[in-house]
Structure formats: structure tokens, C-alpha cells
BABAMI-963313 format. One record per residue: residue number from 1; chain; x, y, z of N, C-alpha, C, O, CB in turn. Coordinates in Angstrom, 1 decimal. Glycine has a CB too. Example, Ala and Ser with C-alpha at 12.3 -4.5 7.8 and 13.67 -1.06 7.14 Angstrom:
TITI  resi  chain    n_c1    n_c2    n_c3   ca_c1   ca_c2   ca_c3    c_c1    c_c2    c_c3    o_c1    o_c2    o_c3   cb_c1   cb_c2   cb_c3
TITI     1      A    13.2    -5.7     7.8    12.3    -4.5     7.8    13.2    -3.3     7.8    14.2    -3.3     8.5    11.3    -4.5     9.0
TITI     2      A    12.8    -2.2     7.1    13.7    -1.1     7.1    12.9     0.0     7.9    13.4     1.1     8.0    14.1    -0.6     5.7
REM end
This chain:
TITI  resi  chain    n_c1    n_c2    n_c3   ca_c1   ca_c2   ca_c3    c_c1    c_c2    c_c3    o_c1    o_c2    o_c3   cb_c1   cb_c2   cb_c3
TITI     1      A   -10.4   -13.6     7.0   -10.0   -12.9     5.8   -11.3   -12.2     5.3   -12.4   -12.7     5.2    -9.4   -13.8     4.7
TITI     2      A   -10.9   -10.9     4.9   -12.2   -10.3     4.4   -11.8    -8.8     3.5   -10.8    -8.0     3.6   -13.2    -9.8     5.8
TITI     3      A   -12.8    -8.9     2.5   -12.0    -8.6     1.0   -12.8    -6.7     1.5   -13.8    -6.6     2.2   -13.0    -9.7    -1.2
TITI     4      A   -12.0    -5.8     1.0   -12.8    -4.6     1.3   -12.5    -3.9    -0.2   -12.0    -4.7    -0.9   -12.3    -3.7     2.9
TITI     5      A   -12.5    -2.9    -0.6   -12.7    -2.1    -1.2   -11.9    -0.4    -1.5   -11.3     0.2    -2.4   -13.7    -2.2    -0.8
TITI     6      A   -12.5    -0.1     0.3   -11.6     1.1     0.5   -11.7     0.8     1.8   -12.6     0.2     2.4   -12.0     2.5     0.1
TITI     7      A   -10.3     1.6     2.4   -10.6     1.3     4.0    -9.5     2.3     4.2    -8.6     2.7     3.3   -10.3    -0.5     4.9
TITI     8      A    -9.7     2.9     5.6    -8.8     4.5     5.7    -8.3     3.3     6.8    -9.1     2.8     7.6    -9.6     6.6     6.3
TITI     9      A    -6.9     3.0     6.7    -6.3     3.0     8.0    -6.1     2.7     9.6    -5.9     1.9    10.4    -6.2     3.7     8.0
TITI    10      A    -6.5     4.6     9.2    -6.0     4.7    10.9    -7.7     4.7    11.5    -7.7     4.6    12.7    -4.8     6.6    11.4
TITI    11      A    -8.7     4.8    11.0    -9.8     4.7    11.7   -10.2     3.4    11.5   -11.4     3.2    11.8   -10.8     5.8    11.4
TITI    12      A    -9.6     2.3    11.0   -10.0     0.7    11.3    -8.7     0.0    11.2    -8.5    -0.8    10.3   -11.3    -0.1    10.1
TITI    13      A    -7.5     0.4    12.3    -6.7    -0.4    12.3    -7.1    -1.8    12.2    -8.0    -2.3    12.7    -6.2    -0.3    13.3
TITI    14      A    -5.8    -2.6    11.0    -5.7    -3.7    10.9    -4.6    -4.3    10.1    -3.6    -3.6    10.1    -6.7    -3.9    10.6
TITI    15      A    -4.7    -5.2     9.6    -3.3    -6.0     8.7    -4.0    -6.0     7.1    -4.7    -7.0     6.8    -2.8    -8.0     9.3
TITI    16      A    -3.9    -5.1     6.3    -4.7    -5.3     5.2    -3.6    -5.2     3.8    -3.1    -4.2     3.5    -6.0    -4.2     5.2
TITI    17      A    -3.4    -6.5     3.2    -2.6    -7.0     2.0    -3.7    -6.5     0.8    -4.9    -6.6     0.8    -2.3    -8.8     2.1
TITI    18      A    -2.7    -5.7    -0.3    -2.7    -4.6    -1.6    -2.0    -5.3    -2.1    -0.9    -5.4    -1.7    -2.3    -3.2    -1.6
TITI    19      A    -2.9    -6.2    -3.6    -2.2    -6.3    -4.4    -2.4    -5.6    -5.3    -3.1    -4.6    -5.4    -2.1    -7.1    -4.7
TITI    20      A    -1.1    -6.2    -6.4    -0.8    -5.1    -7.3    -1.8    -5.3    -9.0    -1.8    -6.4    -9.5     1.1    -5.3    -7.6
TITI    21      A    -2.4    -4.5    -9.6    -3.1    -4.8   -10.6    -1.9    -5.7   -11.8    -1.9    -6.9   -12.2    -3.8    -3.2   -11.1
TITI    22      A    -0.8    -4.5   -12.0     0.1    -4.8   -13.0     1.3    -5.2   -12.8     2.3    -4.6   -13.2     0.3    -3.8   -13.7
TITI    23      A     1.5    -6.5   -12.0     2.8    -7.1   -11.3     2.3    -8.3   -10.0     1.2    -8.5    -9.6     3.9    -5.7   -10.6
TITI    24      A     3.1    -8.6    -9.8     3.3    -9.6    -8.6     3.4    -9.3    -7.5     3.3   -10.2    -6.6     4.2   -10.2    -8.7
TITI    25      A     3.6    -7.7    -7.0     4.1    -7.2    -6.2     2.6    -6.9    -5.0     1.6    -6.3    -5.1     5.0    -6.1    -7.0
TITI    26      A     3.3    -7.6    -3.9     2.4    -7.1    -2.7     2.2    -6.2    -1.9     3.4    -6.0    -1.6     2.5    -7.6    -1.9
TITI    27      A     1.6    -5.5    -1.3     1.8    -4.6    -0.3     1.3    -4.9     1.3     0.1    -4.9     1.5     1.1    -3.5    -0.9
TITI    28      A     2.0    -5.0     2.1     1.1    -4.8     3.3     1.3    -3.6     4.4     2.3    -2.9     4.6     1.2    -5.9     4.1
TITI    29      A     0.3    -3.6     4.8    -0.1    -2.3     5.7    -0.5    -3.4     6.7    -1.1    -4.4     6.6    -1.4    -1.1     5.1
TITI    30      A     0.2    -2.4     7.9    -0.5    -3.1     9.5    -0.5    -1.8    10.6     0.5    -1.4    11.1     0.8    -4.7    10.4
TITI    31      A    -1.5    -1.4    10.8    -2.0    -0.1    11.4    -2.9    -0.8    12.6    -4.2    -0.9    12.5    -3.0     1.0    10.1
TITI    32      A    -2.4    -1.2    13.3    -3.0    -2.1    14.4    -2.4    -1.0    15.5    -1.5    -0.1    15.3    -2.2    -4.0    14.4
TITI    33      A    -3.2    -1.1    16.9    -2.6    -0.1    18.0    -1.4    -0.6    18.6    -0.7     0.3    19.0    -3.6     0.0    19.2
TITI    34      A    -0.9    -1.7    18.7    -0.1    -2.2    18.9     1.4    -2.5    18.6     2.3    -3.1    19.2    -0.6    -2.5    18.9
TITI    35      A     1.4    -1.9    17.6     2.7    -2.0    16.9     2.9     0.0    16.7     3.7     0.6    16.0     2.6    -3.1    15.1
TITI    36      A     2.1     0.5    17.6     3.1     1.9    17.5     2.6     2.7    16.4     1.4     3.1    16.3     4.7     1.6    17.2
TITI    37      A     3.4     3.0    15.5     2.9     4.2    14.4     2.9     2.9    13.0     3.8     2.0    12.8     4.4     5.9    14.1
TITI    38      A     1.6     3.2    12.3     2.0     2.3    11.3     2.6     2.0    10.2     3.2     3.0     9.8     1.4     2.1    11.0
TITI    39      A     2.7     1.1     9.7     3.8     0.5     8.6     3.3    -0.2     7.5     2.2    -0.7     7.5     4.7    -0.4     9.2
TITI    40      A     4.3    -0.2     6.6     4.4    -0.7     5.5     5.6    -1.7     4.9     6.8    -1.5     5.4     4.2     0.4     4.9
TITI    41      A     5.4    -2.7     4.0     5.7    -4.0     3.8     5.8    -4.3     2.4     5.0    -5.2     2.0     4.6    -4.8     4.5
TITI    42      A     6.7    -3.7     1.3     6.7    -4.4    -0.1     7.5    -5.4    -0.5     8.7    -5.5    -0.3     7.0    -3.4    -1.0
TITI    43      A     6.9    -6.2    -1.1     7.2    -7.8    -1.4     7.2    -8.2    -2.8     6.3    -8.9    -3.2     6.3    -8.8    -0.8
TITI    44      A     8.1    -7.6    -3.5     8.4    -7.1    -5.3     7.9    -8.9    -5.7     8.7    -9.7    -5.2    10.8    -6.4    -6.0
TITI    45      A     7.3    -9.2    -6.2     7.4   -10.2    -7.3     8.4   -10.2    -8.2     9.0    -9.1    -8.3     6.2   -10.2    -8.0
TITI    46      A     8.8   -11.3    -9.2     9.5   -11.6   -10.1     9.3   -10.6   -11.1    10.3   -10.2   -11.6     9.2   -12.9   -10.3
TITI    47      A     8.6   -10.3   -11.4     8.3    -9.3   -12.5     8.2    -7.6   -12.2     7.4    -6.9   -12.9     7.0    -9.9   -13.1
TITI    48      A     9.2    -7.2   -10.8     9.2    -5.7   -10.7    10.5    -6.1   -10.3    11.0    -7.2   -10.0     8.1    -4.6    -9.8
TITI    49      A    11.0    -4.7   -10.5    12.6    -3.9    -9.3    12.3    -4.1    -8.2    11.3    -3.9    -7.6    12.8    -2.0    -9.1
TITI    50      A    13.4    -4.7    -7.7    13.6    -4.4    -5.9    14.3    -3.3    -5.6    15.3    -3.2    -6.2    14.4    -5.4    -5.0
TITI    51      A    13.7    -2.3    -4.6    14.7    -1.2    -4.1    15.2    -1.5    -2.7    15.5    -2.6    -2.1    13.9     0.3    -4.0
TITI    52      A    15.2    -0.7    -2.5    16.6    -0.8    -0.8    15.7    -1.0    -0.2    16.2    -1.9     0.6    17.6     0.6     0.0
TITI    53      A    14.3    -0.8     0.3    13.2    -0.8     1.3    12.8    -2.0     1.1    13.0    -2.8     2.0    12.0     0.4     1.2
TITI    54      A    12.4    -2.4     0.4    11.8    -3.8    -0.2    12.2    -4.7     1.2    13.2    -4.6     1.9    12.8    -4.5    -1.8
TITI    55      A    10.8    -5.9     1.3    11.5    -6.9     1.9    11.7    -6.6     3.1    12.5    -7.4     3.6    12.5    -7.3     1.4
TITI    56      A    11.4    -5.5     4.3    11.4    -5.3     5.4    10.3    -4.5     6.1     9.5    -4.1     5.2    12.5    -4.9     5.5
TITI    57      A     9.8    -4.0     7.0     9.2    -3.5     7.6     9.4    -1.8     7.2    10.6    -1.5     7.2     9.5    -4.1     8.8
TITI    58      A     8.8    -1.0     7.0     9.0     0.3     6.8     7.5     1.4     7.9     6.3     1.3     8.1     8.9     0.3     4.9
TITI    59      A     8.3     2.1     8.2     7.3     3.2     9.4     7.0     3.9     8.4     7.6     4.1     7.4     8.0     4.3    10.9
TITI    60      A     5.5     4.4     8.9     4.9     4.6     7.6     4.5     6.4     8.2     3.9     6.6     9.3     3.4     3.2     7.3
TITI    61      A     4.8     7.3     7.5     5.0     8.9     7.9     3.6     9.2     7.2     2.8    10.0     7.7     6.6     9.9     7.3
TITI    62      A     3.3     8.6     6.0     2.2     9.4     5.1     1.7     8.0     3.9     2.5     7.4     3.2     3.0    11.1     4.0
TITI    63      A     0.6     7.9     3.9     0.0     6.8     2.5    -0.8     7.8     1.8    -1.5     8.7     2.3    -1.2     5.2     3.1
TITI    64      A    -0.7     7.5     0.6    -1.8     8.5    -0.2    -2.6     7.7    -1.1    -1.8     7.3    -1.9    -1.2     9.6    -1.2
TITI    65      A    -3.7     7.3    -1.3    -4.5     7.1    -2.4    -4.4     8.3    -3.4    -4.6     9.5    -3.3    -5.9     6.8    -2.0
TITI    66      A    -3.9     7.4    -4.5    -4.2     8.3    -6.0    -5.9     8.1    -6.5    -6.8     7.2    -6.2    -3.0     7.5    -7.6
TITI    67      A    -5.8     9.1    -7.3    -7.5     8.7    -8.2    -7.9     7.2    -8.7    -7.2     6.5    -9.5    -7.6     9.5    -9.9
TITI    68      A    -9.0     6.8    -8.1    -9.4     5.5    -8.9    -9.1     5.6   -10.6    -9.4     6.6   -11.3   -11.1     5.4    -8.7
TITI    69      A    -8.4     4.4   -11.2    -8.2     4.8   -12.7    -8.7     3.5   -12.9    -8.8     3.3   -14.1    -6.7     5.3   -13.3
TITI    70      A    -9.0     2.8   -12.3    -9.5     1.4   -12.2   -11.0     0.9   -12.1   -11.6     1.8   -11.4    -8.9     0.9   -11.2
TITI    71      A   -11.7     0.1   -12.4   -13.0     0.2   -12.2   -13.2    -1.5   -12.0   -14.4    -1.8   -12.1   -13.8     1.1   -13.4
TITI    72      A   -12.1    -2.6   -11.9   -12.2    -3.9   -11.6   -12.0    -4.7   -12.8   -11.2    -5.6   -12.8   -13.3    -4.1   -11.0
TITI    73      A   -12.9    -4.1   -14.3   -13.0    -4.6   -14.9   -12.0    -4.0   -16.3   -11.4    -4.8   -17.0   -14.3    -4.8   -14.9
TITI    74      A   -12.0    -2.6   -16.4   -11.6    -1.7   -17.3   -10.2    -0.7   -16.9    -9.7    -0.7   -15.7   -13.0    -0.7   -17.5
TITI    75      A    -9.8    -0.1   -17.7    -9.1     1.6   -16.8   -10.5     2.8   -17.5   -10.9     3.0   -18.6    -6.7     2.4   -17.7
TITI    76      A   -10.7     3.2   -16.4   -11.3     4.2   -16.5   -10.8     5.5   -18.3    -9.7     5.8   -18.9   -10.9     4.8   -14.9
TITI    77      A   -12.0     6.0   -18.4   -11.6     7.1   -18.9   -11.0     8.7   -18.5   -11.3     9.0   -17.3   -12.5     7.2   -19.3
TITI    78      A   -10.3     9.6   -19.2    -9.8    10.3   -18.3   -11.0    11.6   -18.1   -10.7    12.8   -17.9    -8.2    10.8   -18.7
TITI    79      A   -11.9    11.2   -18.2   -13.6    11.7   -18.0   -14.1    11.1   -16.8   -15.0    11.7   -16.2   -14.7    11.1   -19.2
TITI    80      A   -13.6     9.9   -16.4   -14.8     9.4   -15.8   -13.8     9.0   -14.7   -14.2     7.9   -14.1   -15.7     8.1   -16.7
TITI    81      A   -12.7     9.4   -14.2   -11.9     9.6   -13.2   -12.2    10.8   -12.4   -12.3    12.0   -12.8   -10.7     9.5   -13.7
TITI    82      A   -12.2    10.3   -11.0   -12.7    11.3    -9.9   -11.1    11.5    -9.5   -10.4    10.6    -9.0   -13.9    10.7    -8.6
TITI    83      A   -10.6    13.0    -9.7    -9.2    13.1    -9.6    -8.9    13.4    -7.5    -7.9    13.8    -7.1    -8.6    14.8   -10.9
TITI    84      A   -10.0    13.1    -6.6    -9.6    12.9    -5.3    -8.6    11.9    -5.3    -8.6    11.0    -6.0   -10.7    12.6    -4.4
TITI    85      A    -7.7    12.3    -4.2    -6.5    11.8    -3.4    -7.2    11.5    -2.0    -8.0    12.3    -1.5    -5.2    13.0    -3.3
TITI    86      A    -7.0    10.6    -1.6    -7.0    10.2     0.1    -6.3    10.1     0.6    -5.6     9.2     0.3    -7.3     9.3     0.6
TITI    87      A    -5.9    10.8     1.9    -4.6    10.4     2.6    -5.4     8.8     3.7    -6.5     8.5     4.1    -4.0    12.3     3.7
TITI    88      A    -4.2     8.1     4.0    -4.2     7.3     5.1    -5.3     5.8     4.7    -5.7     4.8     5.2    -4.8     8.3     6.6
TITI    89      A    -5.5     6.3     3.4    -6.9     5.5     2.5    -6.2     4.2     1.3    -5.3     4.5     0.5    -8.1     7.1     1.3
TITI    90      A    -6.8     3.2     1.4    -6.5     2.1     0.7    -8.0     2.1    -0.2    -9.1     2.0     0.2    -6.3     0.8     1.8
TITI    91      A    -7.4     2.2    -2.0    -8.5     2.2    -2.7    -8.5     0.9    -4.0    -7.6     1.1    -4.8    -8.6     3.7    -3.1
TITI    92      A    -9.3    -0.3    -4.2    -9.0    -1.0    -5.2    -9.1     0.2    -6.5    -9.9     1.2    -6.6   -10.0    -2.4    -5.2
TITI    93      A    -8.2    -0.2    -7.3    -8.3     0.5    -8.4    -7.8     1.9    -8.7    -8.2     2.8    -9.5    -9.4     0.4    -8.7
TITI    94      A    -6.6     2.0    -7.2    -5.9     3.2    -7.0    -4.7     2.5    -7.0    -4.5     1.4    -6.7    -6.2     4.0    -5.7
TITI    95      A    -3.9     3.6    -7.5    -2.4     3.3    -7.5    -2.2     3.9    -6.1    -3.0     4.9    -6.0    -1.5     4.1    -8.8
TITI    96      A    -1.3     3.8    -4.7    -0.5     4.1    -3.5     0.6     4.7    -3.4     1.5     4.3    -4.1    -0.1     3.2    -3.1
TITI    97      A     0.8     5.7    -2.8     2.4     6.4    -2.8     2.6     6.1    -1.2     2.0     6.8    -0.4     2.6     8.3    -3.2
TITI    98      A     3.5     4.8    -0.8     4.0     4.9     0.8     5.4     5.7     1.1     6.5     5.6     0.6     4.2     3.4     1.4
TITI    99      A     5.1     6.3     1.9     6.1     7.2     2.8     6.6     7.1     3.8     5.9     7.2     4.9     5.8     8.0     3.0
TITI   100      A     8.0     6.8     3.9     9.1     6.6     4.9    10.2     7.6     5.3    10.7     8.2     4.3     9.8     5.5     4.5
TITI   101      A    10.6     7.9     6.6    11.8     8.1     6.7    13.0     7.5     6.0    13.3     6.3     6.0    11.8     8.0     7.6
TITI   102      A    14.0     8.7     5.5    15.1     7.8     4.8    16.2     8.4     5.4    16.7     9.4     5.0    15.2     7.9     3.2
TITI   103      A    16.9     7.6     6.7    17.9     7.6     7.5    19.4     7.5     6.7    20.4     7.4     7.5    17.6     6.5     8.6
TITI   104      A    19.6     7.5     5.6    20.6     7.6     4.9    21.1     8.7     4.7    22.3     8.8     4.9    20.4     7.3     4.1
TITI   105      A    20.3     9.6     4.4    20.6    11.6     4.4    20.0    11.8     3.0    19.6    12.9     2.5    22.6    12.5     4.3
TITI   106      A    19.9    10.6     2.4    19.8    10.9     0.5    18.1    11.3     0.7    17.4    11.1     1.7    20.1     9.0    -1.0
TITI   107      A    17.8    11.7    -0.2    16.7    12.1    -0.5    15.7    13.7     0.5    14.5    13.8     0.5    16.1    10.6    -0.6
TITI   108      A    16.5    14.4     1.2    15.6    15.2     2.4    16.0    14.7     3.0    16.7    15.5     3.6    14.3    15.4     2.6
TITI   109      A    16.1    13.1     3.8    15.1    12.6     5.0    14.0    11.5     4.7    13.8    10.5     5.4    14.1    13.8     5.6
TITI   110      A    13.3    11.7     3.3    12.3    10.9     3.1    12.3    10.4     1.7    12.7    10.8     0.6    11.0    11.5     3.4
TITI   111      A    11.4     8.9     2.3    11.9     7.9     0.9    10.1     7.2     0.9     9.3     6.8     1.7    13.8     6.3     1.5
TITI   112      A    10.1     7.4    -0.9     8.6     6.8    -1.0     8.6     5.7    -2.1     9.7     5.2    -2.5     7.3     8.0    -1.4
TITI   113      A     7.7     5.3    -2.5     7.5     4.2    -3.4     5.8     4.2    -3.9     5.0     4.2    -3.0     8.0     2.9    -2.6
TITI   114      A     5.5     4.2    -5.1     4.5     4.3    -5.8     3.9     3.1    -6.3     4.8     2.4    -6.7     4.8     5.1    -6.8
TITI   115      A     3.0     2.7    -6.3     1.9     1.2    -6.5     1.9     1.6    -7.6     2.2     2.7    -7.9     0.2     1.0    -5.7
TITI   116      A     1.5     0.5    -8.4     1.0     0.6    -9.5    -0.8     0.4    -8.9    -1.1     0.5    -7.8     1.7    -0.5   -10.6
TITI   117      A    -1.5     0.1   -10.0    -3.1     0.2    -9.6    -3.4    -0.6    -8.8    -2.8    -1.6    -8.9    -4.0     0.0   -10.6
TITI   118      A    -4.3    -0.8    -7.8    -4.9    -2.2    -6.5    -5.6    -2.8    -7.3    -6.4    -2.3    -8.0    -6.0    -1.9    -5.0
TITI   119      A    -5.1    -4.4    -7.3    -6.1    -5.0    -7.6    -7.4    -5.4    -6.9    -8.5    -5.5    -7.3    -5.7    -5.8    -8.0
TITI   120      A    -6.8    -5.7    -5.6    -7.6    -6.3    -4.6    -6.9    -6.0    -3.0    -5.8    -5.9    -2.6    -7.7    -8.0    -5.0
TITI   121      A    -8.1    -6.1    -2.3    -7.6    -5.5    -0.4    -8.2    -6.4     0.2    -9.4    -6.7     0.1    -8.2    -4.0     0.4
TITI   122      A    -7.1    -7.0     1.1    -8.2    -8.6     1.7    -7.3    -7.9     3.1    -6.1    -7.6     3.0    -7.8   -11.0     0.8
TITI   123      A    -8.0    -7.8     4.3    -8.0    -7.7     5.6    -8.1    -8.8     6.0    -9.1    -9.6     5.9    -8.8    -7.0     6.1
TITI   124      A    -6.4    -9.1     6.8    -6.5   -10.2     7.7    -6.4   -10.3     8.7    -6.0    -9.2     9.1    -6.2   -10.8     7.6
TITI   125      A    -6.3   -11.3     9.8    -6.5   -11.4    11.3    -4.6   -11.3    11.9    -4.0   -10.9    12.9    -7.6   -13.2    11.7
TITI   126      A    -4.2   -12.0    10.4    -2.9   -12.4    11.2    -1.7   -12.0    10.1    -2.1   -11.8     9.0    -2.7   -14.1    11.7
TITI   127      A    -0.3   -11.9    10.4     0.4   -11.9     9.5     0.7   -12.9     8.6     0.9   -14.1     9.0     1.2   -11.6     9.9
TITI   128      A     0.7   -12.5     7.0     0.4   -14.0     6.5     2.1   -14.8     6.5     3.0   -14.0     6.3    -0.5   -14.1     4.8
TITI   129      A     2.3   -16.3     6.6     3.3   -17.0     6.9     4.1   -16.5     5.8     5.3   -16.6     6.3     3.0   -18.4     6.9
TITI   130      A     4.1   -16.2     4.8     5.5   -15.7     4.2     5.8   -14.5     4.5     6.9   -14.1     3.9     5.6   -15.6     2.7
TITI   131      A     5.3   -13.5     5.2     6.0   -12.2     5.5     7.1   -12.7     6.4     7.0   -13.8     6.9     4.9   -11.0     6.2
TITI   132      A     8.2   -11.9     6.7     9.1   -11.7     7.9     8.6   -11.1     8.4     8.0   -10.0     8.2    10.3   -11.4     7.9
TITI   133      A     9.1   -12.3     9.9     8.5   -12.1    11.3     9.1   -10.2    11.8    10.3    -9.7    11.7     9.5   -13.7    12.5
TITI   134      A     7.8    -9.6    12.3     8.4    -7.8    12.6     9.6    -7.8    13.9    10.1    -6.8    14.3     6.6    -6.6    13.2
REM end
């Protein structure tokens, strides 16, 4: 297990769990070579909405880092926020927009879901025992 910060993805495939600053809610990302195009994994805690994606495996078309608004300890000022976006980028103290195909017809084609802020990014070796098996 190993705690990172920021990490892009697709240039260090791996299994890296995003939690949520303001909720219970988990995120995982697994951008490993092996499983194909990567994906995404939300696991609502008690204290958010579950949507239709929730709770399963999701192919992952686009991730975006929002602006750090976070600084670990504080929320930033709206001064002292660097308004860059990252695509494919995992940032503590960024809120996430993941993007899926939505094989329903509703929405375009495509279906996303918005983080609230990262608390923390811990890279791990394996899937952890409460996810469902992919």
C-alpha cells in the first residue's frame, strides 16, 4: 500500500482507492494493462445517493481532475486555487468527474458522476476484499 498525492493513470497503471473528503463514499480506479481500457468503481457510503452505476465495475472513457480546493488541512481560498483541470489525473484535494458509456440511450450515450473533494490516494497491489470480484 502506498499513499500518493497525484498520480495520472494511464502513465503508472495501477489499482489506486479515492476517498471522499465529504462522505463515506469510495472510489476506485484500476488502470492496470491487463484489464483492457480502464475503469472505475463507486462504493456510496451510508451517508450519499446511490445511482444506477454504483456498486459495479464502470469503463472508464474520460477522468478529470477539478482544481485543488483542498489543501489537507483547510479549503482553499478562491485566490489561492490554481483553476488547472487534469485529464486521466488523480489529485488529493480535487473533486473527480468519471466518465462512462451510458448504453441505455438516456443521456447522449454518456453517463458521469462528480467526487466530492479527495481526501486521500492509497495505491494498492491488489483488489481490496470488499470490492466485487471484476
Amino acid at each position: 500500500m502506498n499513499d500518493v498525492t497525484e498520480v495520472h493513470v494511464l502513465n503508472r497503471p495501477g489499482i489506486y482507492v479515492a476517498s471522499s473528503l465529504m462522505s463515506q463514499t469510495v472510489y476506485v480506479v484500476d488502470s492496470r494493462l491487463d484489464t483492457g481500457v480502464p475503469r472505475w468503481f463507486r462504493a456510496t457510503g451510508r451517508d450519499s445517493m446511490r445511482g444506477r452505476f454504483d456498486f459495479a465495475w464502470q469503463p472508464a472513457t474520460a477522468l478529470i481532475s477539478m482544481p485543488v480546493e483542498w489543501n489537507g488541512s483547510r479549503w482553499l481560498t478562491r485566490s489561492e486555487v490554481d483553476t488547472t483541470t487534469k485529464q486521466w489525473t488523480l489529485r488529493v484535494g480535487s473533486s473527480h468527474t468519471f466518465h462512462t458509456p451510458d448504453l441505455t440511450g438516456r443521456n447522449g450515450g454518456a453517463y458521469w458522476v462528480a467526487s466530492s473533494a479527495c481526501r486521500a490516494i492509497e495505491q494498492v497491489d491488489e483488489l481490496p476484499d470488499w470490492l466485487a470480484a471484476p
